[in-house]
N, C-alpha and C positions, 0 to 999 in steps of 0.2 A: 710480594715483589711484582706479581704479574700485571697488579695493579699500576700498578707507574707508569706501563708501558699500552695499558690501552688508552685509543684514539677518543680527544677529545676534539670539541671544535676550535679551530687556531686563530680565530678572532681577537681574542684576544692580545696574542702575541704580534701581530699584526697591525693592529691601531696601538700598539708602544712604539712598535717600531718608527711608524709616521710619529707621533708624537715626540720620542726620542732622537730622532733626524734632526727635527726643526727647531729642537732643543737644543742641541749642539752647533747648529748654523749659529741659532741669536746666542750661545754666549761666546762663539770664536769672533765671528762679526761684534757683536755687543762690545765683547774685548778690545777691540779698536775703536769703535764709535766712541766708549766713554774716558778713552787715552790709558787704561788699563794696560794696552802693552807698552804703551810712550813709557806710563810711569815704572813699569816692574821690568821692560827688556831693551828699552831705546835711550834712556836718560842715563841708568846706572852705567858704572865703567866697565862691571862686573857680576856675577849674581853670586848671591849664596844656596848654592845645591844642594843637595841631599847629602850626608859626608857619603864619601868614597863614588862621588856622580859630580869631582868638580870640576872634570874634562870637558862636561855639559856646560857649554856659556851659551849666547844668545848671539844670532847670523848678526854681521855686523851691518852699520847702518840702516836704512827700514827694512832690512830681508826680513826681519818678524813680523814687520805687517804683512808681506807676502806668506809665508808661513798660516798665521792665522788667517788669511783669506783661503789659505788653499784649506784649511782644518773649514769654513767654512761651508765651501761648494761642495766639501765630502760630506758633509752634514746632510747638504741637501739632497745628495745623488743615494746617503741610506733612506732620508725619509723616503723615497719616490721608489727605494726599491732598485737600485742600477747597479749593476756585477756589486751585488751587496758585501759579498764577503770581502773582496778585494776594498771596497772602497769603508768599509770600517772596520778591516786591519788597518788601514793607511792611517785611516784618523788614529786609530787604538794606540799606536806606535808614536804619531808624533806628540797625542795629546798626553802620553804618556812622557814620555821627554821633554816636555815643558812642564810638567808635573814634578819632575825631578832638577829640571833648571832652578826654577827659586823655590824659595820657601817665606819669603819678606812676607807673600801675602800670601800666605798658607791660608787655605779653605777647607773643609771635609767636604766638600761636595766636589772639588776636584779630583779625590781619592774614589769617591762613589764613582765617577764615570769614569776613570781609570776600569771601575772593578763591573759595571754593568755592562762597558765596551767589552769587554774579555767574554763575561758571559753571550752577551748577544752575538758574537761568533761563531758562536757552538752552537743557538740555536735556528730552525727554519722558519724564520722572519722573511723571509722572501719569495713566498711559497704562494700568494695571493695580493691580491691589490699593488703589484710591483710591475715594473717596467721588465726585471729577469722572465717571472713566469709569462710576460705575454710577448717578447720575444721569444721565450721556451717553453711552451705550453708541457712539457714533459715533466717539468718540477713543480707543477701544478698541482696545489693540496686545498683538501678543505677542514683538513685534520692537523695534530701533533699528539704526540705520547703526553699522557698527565704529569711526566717529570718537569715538561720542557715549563709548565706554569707552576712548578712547584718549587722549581731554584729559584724562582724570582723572590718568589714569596719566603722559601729561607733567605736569603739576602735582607731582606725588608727587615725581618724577626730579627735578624743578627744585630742588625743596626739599634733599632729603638730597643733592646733589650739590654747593649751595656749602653747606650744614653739613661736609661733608666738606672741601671747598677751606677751612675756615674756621679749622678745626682744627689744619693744619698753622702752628703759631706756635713757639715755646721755650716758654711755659709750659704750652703745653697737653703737649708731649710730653716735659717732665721729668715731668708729674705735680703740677707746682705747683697748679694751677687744680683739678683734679677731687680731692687732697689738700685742699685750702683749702674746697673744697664740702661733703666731705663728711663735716669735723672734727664738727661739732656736730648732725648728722641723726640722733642716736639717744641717747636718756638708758639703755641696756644698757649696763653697762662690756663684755661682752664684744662684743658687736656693735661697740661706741665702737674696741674693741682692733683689730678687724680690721680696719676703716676709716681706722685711720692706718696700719694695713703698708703700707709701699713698693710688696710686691707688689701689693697689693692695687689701690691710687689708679692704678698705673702700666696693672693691668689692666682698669680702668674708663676711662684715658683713649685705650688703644688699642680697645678693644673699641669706643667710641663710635666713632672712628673706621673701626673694619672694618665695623659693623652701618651706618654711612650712608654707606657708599662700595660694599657687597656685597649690600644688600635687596634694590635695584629688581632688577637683574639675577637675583638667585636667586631674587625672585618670577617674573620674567616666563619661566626655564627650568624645565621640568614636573621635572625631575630632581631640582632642590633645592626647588621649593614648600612642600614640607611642612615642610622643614628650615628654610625662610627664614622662613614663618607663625612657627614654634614659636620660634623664637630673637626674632623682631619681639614675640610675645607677653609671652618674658619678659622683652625690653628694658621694654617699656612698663608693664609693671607693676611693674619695680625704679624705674623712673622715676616711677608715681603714688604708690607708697609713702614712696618716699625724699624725692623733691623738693616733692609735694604740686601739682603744677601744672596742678588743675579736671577739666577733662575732655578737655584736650591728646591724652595715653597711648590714652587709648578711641576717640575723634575719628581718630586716625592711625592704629588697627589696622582702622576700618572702611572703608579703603581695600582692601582687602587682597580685596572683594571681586570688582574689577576684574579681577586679576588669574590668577582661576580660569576654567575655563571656566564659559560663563554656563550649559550645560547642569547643570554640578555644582551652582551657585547653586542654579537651579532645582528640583533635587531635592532639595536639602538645605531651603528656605525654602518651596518653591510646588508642593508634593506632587500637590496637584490641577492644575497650572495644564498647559493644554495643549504638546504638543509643537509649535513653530510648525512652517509649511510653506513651502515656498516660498524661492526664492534671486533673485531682482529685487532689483537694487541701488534703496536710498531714497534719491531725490535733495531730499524737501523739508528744507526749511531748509538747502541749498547755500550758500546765501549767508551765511547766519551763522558756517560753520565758515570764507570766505575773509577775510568782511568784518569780522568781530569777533572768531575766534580765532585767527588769525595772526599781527593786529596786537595782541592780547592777550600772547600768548607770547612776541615780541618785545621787549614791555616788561617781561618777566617775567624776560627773561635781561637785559634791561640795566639794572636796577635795581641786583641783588646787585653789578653789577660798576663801578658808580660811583667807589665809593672810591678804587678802586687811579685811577682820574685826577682824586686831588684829594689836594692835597699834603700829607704829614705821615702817621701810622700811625693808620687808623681805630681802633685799641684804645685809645688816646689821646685823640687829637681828638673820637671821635664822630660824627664829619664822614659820612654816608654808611652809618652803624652800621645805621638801620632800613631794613625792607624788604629787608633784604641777607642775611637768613636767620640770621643770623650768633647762633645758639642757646646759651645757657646756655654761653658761652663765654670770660666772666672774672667776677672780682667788682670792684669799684669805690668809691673810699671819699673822702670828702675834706671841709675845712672851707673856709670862704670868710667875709672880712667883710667889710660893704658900708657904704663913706662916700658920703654926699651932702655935698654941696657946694653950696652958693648960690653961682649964679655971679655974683649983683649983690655980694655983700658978703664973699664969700669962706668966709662962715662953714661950720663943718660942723653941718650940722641932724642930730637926732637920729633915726633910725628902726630900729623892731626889730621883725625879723620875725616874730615868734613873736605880735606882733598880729596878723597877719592870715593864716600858714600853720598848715597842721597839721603833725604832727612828721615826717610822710612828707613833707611839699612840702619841709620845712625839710633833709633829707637830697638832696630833689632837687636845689636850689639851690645845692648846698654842692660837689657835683662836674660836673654836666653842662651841659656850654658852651650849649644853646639853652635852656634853664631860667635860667641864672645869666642871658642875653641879655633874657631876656625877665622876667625878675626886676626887670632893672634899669629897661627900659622902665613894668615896672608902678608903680614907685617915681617916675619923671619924672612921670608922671600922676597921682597921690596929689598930690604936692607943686604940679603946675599948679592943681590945683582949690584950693589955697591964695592960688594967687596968684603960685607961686616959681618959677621957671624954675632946674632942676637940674645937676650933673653926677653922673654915678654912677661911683666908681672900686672894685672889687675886688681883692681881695688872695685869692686861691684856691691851694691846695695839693691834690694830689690823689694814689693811691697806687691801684698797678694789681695784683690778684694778691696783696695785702702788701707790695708792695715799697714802697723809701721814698719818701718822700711828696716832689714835684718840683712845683714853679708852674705851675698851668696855662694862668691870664690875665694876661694884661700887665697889671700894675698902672699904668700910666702914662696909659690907653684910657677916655676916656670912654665908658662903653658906651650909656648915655643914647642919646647920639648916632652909637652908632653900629649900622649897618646891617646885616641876617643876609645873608651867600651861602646861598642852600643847594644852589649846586651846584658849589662849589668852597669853597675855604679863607678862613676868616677869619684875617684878619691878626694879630688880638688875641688867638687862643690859640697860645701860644707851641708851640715845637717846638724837639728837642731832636737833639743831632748824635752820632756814633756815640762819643762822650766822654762823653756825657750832660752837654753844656752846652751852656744855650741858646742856640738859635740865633740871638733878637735880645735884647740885655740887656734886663733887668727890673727898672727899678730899684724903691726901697718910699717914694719920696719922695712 
């Protein structure tokens, strides 16, 4: 245990920080340059939140581009080091609240910096090369406790270890999934050519799986480091090319500084900075590493593994899908049509949603069970402020991979009325038996 708490050198944690700052500037900025928030906070009428976070809508008219400017200058006043803690709570909080605003264009890499801002709170990132210690030369270090680089690196493991658990399915390892991915990623017929070989998709989908089942470990053995960095490098940059996924690829190789010793850090980033002295184990903030990061990592490994106790195939249902790491791991497609019903006169009222979504919400609707759930809630309410007290029945198809399109919602369920689990299984999306028939009938009456 004693071990944890003696001084290493904090280089490391130090050039993430700067790294991390200017991470968070270019994707709050980036978020506006590329109309990312026109499209998911300024266009739509309304978002879809997280359930039980639909009080969370978006400031009206451009306040979100204000918003994400101000998420961006706090970006920049962590990388630089300025009243740090204060100003990456401020981000932590609000990027956390726009993480809970939509979900249309759900990322996992918006969940990662949710969960990296939380940790970089807790630790003393602002102890050198910062605008804090040189207005306050008293909190001036050239050390941290070996925990403070060792939750990074639990974090890291957590992640690529159910990416790896996640992978092992059938379509991922025919090759259907990373085939189907990466049919339309390049207007080159010859590139286009390569990317449909067999060999090819089947080497992309095993390769994902060796590179997040063999990183942490070949990072943390001095023997393969170099070999683990170079290979992490060209993973993540076939993946900002190809997929296009912000600042994800960059964000996950700047982990990678943990991993070295912090004297190499040092040399390589902080030329001038001294060599520390001294080996006294640092006990302050003892309590933070029992009383907030234990129970932190706790929740951290029992998130990913919810699904498996909750009935039906999370690849299906959705049921347990977020938070569960569960990365770039199918495609999903599907149409859905939505009758209201007046339950005083039986009649069916008319509603179409292309009044009030955009063409992204209109795609969310059409296959994902707490979208369609809360779809239909938003339609009970439209029609109460009429006057009408509703039922909402769905008729949804959905197709996983390309394959053929199977029912996902009991059409027979008023969903109006009816209730979200979210930590177990709803009743109203159907599930299917090793015949592929479902399990409770569905009739279209």
């Amino acid at each position: 245990m004693k071990k944890l708490f003696l001084p290493i050198d904090n280089s490391p944690l130090i050039i993430f920080r700067i790294f991390f700052g200017f991470l968070l500037a270019a994707e709050t900025f980036g978020a506006i340059l590329t109309g990312w928030v026109k499209e998911n906070f300024i266009k739509p009428q309304f978002t879809f939140s997280h359930i039980g976070m639909e009080w969370l809508q978006p400031l009206p008219g451009y306040g979100m581009y204000f918003y994400f400017a101000t998420m961006g200058v706090l970006g920049i006043l962590v990388m630089l080091g300025w009243k740090y803690k204060w100003s990456l709570s401020a981000f932590t909080v609000l990027w956390t609240l726009t993480y809970w605003m939509q979900k249309t264009s759900y990322n996992n890499h918006y969940y990662m910096l949710v969960l990296v801002c939380l940790i970089m709170i807790f630790l003393p990132a602002n102890r050198y090369a910062s605008l804090d210690a040189k207005q306050n030369p008293e909190i001036k270090s050239l050390t941290m406790p070996q925990w403070c680089s060792l939750v990074m690196i639990l974090q890291v493991a957590i992640v690529y270890f159910f990416a790896t658990v996640s992978k092992f399915y059938p379509d991922w390892l025919d090759g259907t999934f990373t085939k189907n991915l990466l049919a339309n990623k390049s207007s080159y017929p010859f590139i286009r050519n390569i990317f449909n070989q067999k060999w090819f998709y089947l080497f992309i989908a095993y390769s994902g799986i060796l590179f997040d089942m063999l990183i942490v470990p070949m990072l943390l053995w001095k023997k393969t480091r170099t070999l683990a960095f170079i290979a992490s490098l060209l993973f993540h940059l076939f993946n900002a090319i190809t997929l296009q996924i912000g600042i994800f690829p960059f964000f996950a190789l700047s982990f990678a500084v943990f991993f070295y010793p912090p004297e190499k850090i040092r040399a390589l980033f902080f030329k001038k900075k001294p060599k520390p002295e001294g080996n006294e184990p640092i006990y302050q903030n003892k309590s933070i590493l029992f009383y907030f990061f234990i129970p932190y990592f706790l929740i951290q490994i029992a998130l990913p593994v919810r699904h498996w106790f909750i009935k039906g195939d999370v690849l299906w249902t959705e049921e347990g899908h977020r938070l569960s790491w569960r990365m770039m791991l199918r495609s999903r497609t599907g149409y859905s049509t939505y009758k209201v019903i007046d339950k005083k006169t039986g009649e069916r009222l008319p509603y179409s949603l292309y009044s009030s979504l955009t063409d992204k919400q209109i795609a969310m609707v059409a296959d994902k069970p707490d979208a369609i759930w809360q779809m239909a809630q938003k339609i009970k309410k439209v029609f109460a402020k009429q006057g009408k007290d509703v039922s909402v029945f769905v008729d949804c198809h959905v197709s996983i991979n390309g394959k053929p399109y199977k029912q996902l919602i009991d059409p027979t369920v008023d969903l109006a009325a009816a209730k979200w689990d979210y930590f177990g299984h709803n009743d109203w999306i159907l599930l299917y038996d090793e015949n592929n028939k479902s399990v409770k009938s569905a009739s279209l009456n």
